[in-house]
C-alpha positions in Angstrom: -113.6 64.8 106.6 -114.1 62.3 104.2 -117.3 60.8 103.1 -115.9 56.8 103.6 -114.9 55.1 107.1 -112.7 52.9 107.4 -114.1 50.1 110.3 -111.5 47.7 111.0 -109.7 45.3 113.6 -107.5 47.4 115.9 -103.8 47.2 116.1 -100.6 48.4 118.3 -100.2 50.8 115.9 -103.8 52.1 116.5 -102.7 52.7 120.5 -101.8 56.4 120.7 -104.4 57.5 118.3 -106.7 55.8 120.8 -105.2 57.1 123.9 -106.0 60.2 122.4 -109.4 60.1 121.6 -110.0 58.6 125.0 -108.7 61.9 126.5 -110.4 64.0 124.1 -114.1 62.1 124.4 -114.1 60.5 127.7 -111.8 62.9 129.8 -108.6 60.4 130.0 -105.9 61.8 131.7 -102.7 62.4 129.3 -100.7 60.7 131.3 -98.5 57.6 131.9 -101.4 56.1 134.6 -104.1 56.0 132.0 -101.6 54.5 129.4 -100.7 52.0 132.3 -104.5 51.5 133.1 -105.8 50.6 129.6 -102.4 48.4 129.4 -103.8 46.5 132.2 -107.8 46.3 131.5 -107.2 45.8 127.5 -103.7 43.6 127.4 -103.0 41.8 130.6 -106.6 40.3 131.6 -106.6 36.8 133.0 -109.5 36.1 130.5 -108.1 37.4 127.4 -106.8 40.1 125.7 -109.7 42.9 125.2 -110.8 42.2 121.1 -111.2 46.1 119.5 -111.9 47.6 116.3 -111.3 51.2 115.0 -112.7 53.4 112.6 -110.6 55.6 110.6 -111.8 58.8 108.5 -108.7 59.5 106.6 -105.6 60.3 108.7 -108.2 60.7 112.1 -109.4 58.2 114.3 -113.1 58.9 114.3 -114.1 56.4 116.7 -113.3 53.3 119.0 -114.7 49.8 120.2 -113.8 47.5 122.6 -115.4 44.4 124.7 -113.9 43.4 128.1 -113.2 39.6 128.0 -115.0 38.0 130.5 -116.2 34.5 132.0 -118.6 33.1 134.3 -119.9 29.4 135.4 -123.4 28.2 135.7 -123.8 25.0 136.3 -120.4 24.0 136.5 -119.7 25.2 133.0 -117.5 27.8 131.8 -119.8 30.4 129.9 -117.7 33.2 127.7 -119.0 36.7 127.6 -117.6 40.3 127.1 -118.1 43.4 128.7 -119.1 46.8 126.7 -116.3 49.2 127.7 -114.1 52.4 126.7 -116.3 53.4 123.3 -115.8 56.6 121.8 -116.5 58.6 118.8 -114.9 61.8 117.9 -116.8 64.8 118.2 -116.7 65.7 114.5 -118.0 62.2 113.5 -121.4 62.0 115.4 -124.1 61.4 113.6 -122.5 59.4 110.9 -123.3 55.9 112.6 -120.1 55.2 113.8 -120.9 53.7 117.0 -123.5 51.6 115.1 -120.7 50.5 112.1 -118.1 49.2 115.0 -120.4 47.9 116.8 -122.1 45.6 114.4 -118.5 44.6 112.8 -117.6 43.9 116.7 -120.7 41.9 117.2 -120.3 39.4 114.0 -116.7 39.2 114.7 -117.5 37.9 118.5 -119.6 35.5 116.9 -117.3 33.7 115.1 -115.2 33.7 118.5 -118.2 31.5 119.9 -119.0 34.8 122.6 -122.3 33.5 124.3 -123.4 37.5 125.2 -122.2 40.4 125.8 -123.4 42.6 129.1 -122.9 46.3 130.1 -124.2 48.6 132.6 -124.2 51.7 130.5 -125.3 55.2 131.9 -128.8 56.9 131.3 -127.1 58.9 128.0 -125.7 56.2 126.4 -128.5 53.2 127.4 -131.1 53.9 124.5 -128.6 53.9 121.8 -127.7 50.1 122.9 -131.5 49.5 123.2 -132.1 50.5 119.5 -129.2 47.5 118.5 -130.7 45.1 119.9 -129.9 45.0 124.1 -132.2 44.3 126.6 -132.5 45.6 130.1 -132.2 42.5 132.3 -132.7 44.6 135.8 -131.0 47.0 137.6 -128.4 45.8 140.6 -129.5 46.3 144.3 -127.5 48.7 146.6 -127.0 48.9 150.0 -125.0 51.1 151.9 -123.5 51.4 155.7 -123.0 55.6 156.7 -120.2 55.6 159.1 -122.5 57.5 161.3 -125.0 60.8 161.3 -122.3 62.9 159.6 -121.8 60.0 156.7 -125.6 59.6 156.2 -125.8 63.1 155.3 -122.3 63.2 153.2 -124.0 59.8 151.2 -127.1 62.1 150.5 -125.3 64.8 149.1 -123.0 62.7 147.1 -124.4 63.5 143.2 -121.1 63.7 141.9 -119.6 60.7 139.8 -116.8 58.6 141.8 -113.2 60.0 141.0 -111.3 57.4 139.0 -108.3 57.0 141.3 -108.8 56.1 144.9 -108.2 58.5 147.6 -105.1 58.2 150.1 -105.9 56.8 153.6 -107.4 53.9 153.7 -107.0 51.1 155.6 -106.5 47.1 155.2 -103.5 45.0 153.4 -102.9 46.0 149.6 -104.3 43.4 147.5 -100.7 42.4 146.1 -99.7 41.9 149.3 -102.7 39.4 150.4 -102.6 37.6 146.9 -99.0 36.6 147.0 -100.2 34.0 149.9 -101.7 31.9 146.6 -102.2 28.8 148.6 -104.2 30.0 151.1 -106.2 31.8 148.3 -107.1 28.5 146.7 -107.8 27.1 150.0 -110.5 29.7 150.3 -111.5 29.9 146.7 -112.3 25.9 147.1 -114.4 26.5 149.9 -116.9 29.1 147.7 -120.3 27.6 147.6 -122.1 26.3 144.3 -124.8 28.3 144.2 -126.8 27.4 140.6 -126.2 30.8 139.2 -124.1 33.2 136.9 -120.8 33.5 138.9 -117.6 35.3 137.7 -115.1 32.9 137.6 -113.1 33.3 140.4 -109.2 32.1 140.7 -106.2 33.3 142.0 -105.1 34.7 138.8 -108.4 36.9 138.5 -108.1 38.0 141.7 -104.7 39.2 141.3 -105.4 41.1 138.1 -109.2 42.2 139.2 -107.4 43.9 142.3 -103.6 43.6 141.9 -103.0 47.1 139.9 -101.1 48.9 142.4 -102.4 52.4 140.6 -106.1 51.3 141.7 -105.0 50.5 145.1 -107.6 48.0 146.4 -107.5 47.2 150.0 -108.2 43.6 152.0 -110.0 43.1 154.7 -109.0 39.6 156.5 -110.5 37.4 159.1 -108.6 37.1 162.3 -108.2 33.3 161.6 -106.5 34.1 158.0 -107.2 34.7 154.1 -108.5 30.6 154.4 -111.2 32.0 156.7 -112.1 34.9 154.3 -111.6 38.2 152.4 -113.3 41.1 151.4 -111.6 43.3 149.1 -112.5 47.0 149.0 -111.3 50.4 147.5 -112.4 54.3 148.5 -112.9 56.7 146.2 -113.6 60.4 146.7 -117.5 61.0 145.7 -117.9 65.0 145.8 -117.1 65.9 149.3 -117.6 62.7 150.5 -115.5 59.4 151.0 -116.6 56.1 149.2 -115.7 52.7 150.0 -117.0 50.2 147.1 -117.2 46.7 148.9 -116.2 44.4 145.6 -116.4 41.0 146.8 -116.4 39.4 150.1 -115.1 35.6 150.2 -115.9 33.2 153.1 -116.1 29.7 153.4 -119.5 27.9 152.8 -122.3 30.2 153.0 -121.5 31.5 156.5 -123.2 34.9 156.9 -121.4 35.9 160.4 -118.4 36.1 159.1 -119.6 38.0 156.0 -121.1 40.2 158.3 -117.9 40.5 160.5 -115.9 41.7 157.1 -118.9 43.9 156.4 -117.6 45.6 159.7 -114.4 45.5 159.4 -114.4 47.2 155.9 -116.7 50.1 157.4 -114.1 50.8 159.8 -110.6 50.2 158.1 -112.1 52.1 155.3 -111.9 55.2 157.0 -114.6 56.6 154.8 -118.0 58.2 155.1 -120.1 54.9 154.4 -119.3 51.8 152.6 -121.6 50.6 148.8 -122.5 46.8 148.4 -124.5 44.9 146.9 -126.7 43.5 149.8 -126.8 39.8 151.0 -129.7 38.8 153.3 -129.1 40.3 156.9 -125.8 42.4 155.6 -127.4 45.0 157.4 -127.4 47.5 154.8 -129.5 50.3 154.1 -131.4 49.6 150.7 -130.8 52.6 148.0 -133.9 51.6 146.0 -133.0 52.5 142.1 -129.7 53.3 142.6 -127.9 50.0 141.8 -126.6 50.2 137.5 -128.7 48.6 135.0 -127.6 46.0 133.6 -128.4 45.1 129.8 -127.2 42.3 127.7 -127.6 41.5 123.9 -127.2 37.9 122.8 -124.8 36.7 120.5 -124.8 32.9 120.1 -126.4 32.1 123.5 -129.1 34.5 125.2 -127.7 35.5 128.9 -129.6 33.7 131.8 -132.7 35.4 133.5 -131.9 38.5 135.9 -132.5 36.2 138.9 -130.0 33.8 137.7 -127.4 36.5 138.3 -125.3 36.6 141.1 -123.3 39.9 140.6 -120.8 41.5 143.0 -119.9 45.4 142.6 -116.3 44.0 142.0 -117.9 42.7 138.8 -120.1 46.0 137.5 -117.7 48.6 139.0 -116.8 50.8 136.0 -113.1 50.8 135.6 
């Protein structure tokens, strides 16, 4: 160990050294699906490729940065953010301020980019540490959830394990790929969201097909009976402990029409084929609320302060960690 790091930019050169300290830090399989995964989150995102920095303490990576690109509309205008994802620091490093060193090099980089803010929903463990830099907790995301009867109540209440990564076998629906090839109709129904005055990822066909597209994630669609132009809700199930998970990402209908958000709603509980179904509730969803359960989200400005809490309007397709 040497006594100087080395903080800079990240390059293709940088990628199996990183792949390795993934595995090593955050439990990243060694395989060709986690190489594939970060391929898609860090290289082939619709809003840009993911910026990253490195730090290097003489032949060993010592730790790792990097900001999902992301963008929303408010107002009708295109507001550029990034997400905090994928940091790490290896274990022989800690307590030198490496998390600190990339992330302030990260943050006046971004700045020169023009980034409005960035925005994270980081665990209990890790939340203080952003605190101390200078993020704010904006308010934690409301939960509902729909137990596929008695025996998936009492699977949901046992379920204190976190999510597996990969989604489990089984499930119901259309794949994604398959329901996004029809790109017409998915414009059709993407021009019929309503403008609702608050901070919206911004949705086109090209998001959607990378958001849920990976075949390796394998997100499911539920449609309406009249077609993808009369609305979508896309869904994946994950295996939570003993107990089956369906995460309800986003549900697209035309207008504000909540009978047919409800009619996907029940359509995802029972295509799923899983022990209850997570959302983040609409009014009359019929949901159970899960009262601080929802992630936290935080955000630290960096040339434009993000918008009140109650300005948000998240989906779990838009918080689910990845």
């Amino acid at each position: 160990m040497t006594d100087e790091l080395v903080v800079r930019v990240a390059s293709a050169a940088d990628r199996r050294h990183i792949l390795e300290l993934l595995a090593r830090t955050l439990g990243w399989e060694r395989t060709e699906r986690s190489s594939e995964l970060f391929a898609w989150k860090h290289d082939r995102n619709v809003f840009g490729a993911s910026p990253a920095w490195v730090a290097w303490d003489g032949d060993r990576l010592a730790g790792f940065r990097t900001f999902l690109r992301w963008e929303f509309e408010l107002d009708g205008q295109r507001v550029r953010a990034v997400r905090a994802v994928d940091t790490a620091t290896d274990a022989p490093a800690r307590g030198r301020g490496v998390f600190r060193r990339l992330t302030e090099q990260a943050l006046e980089d971004l700045r020169a980019e023009g980034v409005a803010f960035v925005f994270n929903t980081p665990n209990d463990q890790s939340r203080p540490g952003y605190l101390r830099m200078g993020w704010e907790m904006a308010g934690q995301v409301p939960l509902s959830a729909r137990p596929a009867g008695l025996v998936g109540l009492v699977r949901m209440a046992r379920a204190r394990f976190p999510a597996e990564l990969w989604s489990a076998s089984g499930a119901g629906g259309e794949s994604a790929p398959s329901v996004l090839d029809h790109a017409g109709s998915m414009s059709e129904l993407l021009r019929l969201q309503p403008r609702t005055g608050r901070l919206t990822t911004r949705r086109t066909v090209e998001y959607l097909r990378w958001r849920y597209g990976l075949p390796l994630l394998d997100y499911r669609v539920a449609v309406m009976p009249g077609g993808i132009a009369a609305g979508v809700a896309f869904f994946r199930v994950r295996r939570r402990g003993a107990a089956r998970e369906a995460t309800l990402c986003d549900v697209l209908v035309p207008g504000d029409d909540p009978s047919a958000s409800r009619q996907l709603i029940r359509d995802v509980a029972g295509r799923a084929r899983a022990d209850y179904v997570l959302r983040v509730p609409t009014a009359r969803d019929g949901g159970i609320p899960l009262p601080r359960q929802g992630p936290i989200l935080t955000t630290r400005t960096i040339e434009r302060r993000a918008p009140a809490f109650d300005r948000w309007a998240l989906s779990l397709g838009d918080v689910e960690l990845l």
